[in-house]
C-alpha positions as CSV (number, residue, x, y, z in Angstrom):
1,X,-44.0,39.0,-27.1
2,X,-44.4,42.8,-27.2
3,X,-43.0,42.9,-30.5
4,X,-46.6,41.2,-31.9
5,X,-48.6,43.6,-30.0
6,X,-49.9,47.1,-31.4
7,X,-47.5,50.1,-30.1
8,X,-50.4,52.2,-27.7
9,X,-50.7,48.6,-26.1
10,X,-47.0,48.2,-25.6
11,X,-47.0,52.1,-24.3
12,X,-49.9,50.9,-22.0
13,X,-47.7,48.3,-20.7
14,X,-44.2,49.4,-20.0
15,X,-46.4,52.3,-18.2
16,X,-47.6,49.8,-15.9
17,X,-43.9,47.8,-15.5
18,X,-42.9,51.5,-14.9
19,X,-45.4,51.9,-12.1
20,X,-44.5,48.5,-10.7
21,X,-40.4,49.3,-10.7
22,X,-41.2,52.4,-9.6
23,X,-43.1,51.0,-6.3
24,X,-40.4,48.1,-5.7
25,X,-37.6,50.7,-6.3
26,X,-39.5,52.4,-3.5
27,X,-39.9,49.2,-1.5
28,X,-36.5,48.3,-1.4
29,X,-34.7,51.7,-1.1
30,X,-37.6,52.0,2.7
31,X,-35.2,48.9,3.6
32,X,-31.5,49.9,2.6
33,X,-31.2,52.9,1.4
34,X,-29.3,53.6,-1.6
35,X,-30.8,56.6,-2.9
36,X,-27.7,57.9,-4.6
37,X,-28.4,54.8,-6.7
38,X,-31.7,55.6,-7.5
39,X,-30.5,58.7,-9.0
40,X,-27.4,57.7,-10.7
41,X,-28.9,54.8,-12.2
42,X,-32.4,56.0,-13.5
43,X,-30.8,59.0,-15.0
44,X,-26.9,57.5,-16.4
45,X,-28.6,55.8,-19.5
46,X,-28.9,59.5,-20.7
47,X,-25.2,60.2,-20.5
48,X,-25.3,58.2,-24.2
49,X,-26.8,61.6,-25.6
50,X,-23.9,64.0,-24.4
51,X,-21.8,61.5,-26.4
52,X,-24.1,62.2,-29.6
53,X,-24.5,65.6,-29.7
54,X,-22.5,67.5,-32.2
55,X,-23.2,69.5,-35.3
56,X,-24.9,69.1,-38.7
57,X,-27.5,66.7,-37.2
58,X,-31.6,66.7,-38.2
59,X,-34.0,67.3,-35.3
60,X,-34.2,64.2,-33.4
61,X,-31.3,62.8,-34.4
62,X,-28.4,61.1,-32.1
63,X,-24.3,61.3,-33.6
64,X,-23.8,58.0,-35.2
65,X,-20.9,57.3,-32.8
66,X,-23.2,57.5,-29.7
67,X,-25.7,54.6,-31.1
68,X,-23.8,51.5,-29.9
69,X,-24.0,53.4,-26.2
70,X,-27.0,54.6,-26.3
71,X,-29.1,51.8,-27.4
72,X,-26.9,49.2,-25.4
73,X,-27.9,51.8,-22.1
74,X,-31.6,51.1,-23.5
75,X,-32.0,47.3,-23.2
76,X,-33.1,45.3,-20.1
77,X,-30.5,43.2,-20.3
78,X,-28.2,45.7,-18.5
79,X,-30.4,46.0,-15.7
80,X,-30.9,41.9,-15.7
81,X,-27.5,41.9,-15.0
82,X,-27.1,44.0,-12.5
83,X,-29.7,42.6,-10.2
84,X,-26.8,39.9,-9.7
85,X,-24.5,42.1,-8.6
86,X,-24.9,42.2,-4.8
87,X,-26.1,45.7,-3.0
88,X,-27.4,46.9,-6.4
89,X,-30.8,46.4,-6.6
90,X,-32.0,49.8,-6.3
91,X,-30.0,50.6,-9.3
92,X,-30.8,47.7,-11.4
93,X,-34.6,48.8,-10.6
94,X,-34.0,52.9,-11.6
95,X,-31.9,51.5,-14.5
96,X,-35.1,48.7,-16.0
97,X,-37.0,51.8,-14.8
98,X,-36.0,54.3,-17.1
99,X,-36.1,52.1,-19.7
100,X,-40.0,51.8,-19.5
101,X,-40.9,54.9,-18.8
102,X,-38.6,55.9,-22.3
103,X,-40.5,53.2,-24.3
104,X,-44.0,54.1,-22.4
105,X,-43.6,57.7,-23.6
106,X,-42.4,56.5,-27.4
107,X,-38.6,56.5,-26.9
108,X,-37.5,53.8,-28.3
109,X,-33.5,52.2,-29.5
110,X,-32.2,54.2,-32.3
111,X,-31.7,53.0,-35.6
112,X,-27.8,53.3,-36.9
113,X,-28.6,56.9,-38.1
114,X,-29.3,57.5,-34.6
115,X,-33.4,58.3,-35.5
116,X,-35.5,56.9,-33.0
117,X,-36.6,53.1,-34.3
118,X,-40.7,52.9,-35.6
């Protein structure tokens, strides 16, 4: 669905999924805790650009070799998963959450070039 609706409406929107995550990440961690999976989860999907940076490359641009990571670390369907792994809902909620805050600031999946997709 957000694929038919103009991009400062779909920046609008993960904004406010953002602030939702961010307030049940907040919810759930006040009842068990697991901080250290706030932090590793919200910021691991960001390991993908240690893995692309290397020489020769135009501003803005990721290694070829880190696209498969990096945009696989950038869809919701990792965090989806991982809300069915017991004792990791804090991290499935930092993962989805840094997810929306990328695409509600214009980061979006790379194309195979590793430029950021229009």
């Amino acid at each position: 669905m957000l694929a038919t609706i103009s991009t400062p409406t779909k920046r609008i929107a993960y904004a406010a999924l953002a602030a939702a995550l961010l307030t049940a990440s907040i919810v759930v961690m006040s009842h068990d805790g697991a901080l250290w999976q706030f932090f590793a989860f919200g910021a691991a999907p960001d390991l993908a650009l240690f893995v692309g940076i290397g020489s020769g490359l135009a501003k803005g641009q990721l290694h070829p070799r880190a696209v498969p990571l990096y945009n696989a670390l950038h869809r919701f369907i990792g965090p989806i998963l991982l809300t069915f792994v017991p004792g990791f809902l804090v991290g499935a909620l930092a993962w989805a959450l840094h997810i929306a805050v990328d695409r509600s600031v214009g980061y979006s999946l790379r194309t195979r070039d590793g430029f950021l997709r229009a």
